[in-house]
C-alpha positions in Angstrom: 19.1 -8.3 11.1 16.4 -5.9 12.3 17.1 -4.3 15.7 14.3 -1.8 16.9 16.8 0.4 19.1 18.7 1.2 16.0 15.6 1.3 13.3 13.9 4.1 15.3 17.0 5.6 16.6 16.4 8.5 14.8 13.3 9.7 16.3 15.3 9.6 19.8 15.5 14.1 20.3 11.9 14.7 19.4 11.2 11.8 21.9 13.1 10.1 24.7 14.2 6.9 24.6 11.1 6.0 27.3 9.1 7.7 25.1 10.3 5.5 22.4 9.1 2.5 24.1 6.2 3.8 25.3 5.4 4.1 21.6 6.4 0.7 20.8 3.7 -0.7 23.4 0.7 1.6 22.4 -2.0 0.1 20.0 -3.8 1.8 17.5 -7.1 1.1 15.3 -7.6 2.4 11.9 -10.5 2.1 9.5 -8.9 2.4 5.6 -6.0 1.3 4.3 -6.1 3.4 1.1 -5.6 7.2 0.8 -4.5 8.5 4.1 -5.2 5.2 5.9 -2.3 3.5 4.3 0.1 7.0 4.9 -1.1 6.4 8.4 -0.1 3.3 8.4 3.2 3.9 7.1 3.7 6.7 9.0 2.9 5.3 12.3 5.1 2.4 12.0 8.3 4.6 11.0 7.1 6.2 14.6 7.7 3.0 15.8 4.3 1.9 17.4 4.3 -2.0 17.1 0.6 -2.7 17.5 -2.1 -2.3 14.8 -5.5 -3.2 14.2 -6.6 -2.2 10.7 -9.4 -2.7 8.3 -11.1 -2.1 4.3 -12.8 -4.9 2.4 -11.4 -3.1 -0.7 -8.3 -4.0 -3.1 -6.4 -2.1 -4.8 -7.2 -0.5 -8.6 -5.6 1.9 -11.0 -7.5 5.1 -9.6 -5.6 4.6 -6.5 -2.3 5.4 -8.2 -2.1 8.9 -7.5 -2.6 8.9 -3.6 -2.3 5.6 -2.2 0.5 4.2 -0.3 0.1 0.6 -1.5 -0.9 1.0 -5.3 1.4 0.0 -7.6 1.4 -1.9 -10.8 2.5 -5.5 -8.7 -0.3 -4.7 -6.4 -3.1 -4.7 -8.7 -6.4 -6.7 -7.5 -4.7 -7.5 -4.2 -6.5 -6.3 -0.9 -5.3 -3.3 0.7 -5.1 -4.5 4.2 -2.8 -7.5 2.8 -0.5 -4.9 0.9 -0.4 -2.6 4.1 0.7 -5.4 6.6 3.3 -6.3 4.5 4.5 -2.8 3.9 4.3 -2.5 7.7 6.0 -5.3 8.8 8.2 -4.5 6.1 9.6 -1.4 7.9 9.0 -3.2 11.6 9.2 -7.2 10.9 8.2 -7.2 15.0 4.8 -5.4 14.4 1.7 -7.2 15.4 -0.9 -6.3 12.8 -4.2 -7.8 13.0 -6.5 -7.2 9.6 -10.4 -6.5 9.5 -10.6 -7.3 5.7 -14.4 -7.5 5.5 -14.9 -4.2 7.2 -16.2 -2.8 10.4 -19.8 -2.9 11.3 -21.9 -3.3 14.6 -20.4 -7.2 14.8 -16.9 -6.7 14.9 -16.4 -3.0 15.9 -15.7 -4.0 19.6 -12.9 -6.6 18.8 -11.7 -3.8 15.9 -11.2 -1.6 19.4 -10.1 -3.9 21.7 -7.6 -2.5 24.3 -6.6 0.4 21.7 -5.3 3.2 22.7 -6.3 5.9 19.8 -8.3 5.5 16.2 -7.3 7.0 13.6 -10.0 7.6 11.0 -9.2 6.9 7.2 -12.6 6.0 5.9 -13.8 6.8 2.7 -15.6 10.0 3.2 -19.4 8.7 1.7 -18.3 5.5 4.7 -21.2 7.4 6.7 -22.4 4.7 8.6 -19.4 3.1 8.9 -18.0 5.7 10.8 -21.0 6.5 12.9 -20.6 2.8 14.2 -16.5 3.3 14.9 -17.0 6.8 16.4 -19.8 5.9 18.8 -18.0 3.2 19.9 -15.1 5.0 20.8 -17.1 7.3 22.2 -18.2 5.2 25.0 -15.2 3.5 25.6 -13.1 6.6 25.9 -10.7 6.5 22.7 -9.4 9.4 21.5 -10.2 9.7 17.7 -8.4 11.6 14.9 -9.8 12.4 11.7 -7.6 14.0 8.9 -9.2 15.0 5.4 -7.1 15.4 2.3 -9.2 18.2 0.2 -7.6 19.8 -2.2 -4.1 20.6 -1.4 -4.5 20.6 2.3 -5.5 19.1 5.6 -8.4 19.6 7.7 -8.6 17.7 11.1 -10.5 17.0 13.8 -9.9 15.5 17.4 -12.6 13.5 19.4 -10.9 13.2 22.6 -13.0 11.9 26.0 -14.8 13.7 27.8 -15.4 16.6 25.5 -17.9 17.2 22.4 -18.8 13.8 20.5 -19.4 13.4 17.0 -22.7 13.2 17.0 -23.0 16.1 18.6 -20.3 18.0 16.7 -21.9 16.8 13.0 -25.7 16.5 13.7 -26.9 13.9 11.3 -30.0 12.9 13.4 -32.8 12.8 11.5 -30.7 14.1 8.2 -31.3 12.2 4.4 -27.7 11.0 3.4 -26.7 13.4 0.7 -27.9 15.9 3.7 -25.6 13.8 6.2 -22.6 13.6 3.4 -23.2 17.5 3.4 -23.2 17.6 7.0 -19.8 16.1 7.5 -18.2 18.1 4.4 -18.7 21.5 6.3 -18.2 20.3 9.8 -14.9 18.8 8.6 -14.1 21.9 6.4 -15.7 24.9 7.9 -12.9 27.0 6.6 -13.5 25.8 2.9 -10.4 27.3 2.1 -10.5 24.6 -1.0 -13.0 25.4 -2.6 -12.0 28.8 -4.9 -9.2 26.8 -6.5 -11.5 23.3 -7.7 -11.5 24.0 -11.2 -14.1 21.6 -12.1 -17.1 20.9 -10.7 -18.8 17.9 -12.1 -15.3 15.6 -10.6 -17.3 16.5 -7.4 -20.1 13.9 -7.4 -22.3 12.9 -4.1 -24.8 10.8 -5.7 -21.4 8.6 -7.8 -19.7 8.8 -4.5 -16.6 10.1 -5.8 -14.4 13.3 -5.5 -11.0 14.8 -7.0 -7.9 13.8 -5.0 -3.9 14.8 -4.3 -0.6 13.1 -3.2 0.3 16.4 -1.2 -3.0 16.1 0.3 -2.9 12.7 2.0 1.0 13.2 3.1 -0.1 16.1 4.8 -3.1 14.7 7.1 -0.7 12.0 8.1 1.9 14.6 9.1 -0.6 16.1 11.1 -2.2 13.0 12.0 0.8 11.3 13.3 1.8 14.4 15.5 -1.4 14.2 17.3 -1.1 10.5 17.7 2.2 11.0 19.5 0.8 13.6 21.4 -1.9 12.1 22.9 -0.2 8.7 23.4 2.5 10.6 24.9 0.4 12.9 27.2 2.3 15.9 25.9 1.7 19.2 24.3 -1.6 20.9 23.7 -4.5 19.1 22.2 -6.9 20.6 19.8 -10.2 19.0 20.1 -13.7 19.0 19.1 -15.8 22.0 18.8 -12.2 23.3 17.6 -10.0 22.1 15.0 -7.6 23.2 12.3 -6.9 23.7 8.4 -3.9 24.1 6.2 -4.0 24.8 2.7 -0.8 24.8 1.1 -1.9 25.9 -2.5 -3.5 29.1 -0.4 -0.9 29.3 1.9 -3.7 30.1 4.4 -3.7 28.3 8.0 -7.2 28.8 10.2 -8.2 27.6 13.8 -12.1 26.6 13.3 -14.7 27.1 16.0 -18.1 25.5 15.9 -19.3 26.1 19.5 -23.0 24.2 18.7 -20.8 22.1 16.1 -23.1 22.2 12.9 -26.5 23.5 14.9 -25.5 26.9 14.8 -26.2 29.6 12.7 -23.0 29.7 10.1 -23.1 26.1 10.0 -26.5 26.5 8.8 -26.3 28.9 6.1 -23.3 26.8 4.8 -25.3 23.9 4.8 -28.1 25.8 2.6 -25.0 26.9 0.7 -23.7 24.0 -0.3 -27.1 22.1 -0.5 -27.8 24.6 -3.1 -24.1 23.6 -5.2 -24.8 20.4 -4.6 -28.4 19.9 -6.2 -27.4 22.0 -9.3 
């Protein structure tokens, strides 16, 4: 018989017990139930948060064996958002979990955020306008947004929180082509690059394809980091790094950097990266 006293008893140290059920109340969006969307998932439901809204008109395939939560051989050709309820309500049979499984677009996107408390991103990362729709949204109605990238063997992340730089602002896509926009959001989200020297083959990299090299270790990792700054900010506790700011960990490198993009991607190192990388990219 579940009990949700006992089944999350163990977070009770790290959090009260009114914390605990301040948890179990709070609702949370996110876009992606595949690589880190589904670790979110799973993740955030261990935490014990009982409310979800999540979304991806995909199903599962093969090439999502090595990173995704709810591949597996008896999952083939199912949709993700089906697999990922059930794992969810698996671990909390009291979750409410409503699925988007077309998507989110301009139609949906305000019931997709209704009365939400953060988003957590887990869009592909080509989902450009997808998540230019999500994060303007939240934008102007005040939800905090978290965005955790799996590249390489590490985590880079980003907070949006209210009140402070949006992403717009932070990314600058205005008036950008998309391979320049898909290059925009690679070095805003990875200003570091501390990736990059160990890729040891190029052509897996592919903007026009759409596709890119991937880790297990990766994906774990942004929802470590993911999850923490969920708790923290439905918690109101402990100190936020947000937008123009945000953090890196690469654990092949064993290098950890605080980034700093005061103009976001309209300064001057921004720019030279972006010629940088334009450069890789066309060759």
């Amino acid at each position: 018989m579940f009990d949700y006293q006992k089944a999350f008893s163990r977070n009770i140290g790290w959090v009260t017990e009114e914390e605990q059920q301040q948890l179990k109340n709070k609702k949370v969006a996110i876009a992606g139930a595949g690589g880190v969307g589904g670790i979110h998932l799973v993740t955030l439901a261990r935490l014990g948060i009982s409310n979800f809204n999540i979304s991806d008109f995909d199903d599962f395939e093969v090439h999502n064996f090595n990173r995704q939560s709810g591949a597996f051989m008896s999952t083939l050709g199912q949709q993700k958002v089906d697999v990922m309820e059930n794992i969810a309500k698996d671990i909390n049979p009291e979750a409410n979990i409503t699925t988007f499984p077309e998507g989110i677009f301009s139609h949906n996107v305000d019931e997709f955020l209704v009365d939400v408390d953060i988003y957590v991103d887990a869009l592909d990362f080509f989902a450009l306008e997808a998540r230019k729709v999500v994060f303007q949204k939240c934008h102007e109605k005040n939800i905090p947004v978290i965005t955790a990238a799996p590249l390489g063997m590490g985590c880079a992340f980003l907070c949006f929180m209210p009140g402070k730089m949006s992403y717009e602002n932070y990314f600058r896509f205005a008036g950008k082509s998309e391979e320049d926009q898909l290059i925009q959001f690679l070095i805003g989200l990875s200003p570091a690059m501390l990736q990059r020297p160990y890729l040891v083959d190029d052509s897996r990299v592919n903007f026009t394809e759409k596709r890119g090299p991937s880790t297990p270790m990766a994906v774990n990792m942004c929802a470590g980091i993911a999850g923490t700054y969920a708790l923290k900010i439905l918690l109101n506790r402990g100190d936020i790094v947000c937008a123009p700011h945000g953090l890196h960990f690469d654990a092949y490198r064993n290098k950890f950097t605080k980034t700093w993009r005061p103009f976001g991607n309209a300064g001057l190192l921004p720019r030279i990266m972006f010629k940088i990388a334009k450069h890789i990219v066309s060759k």
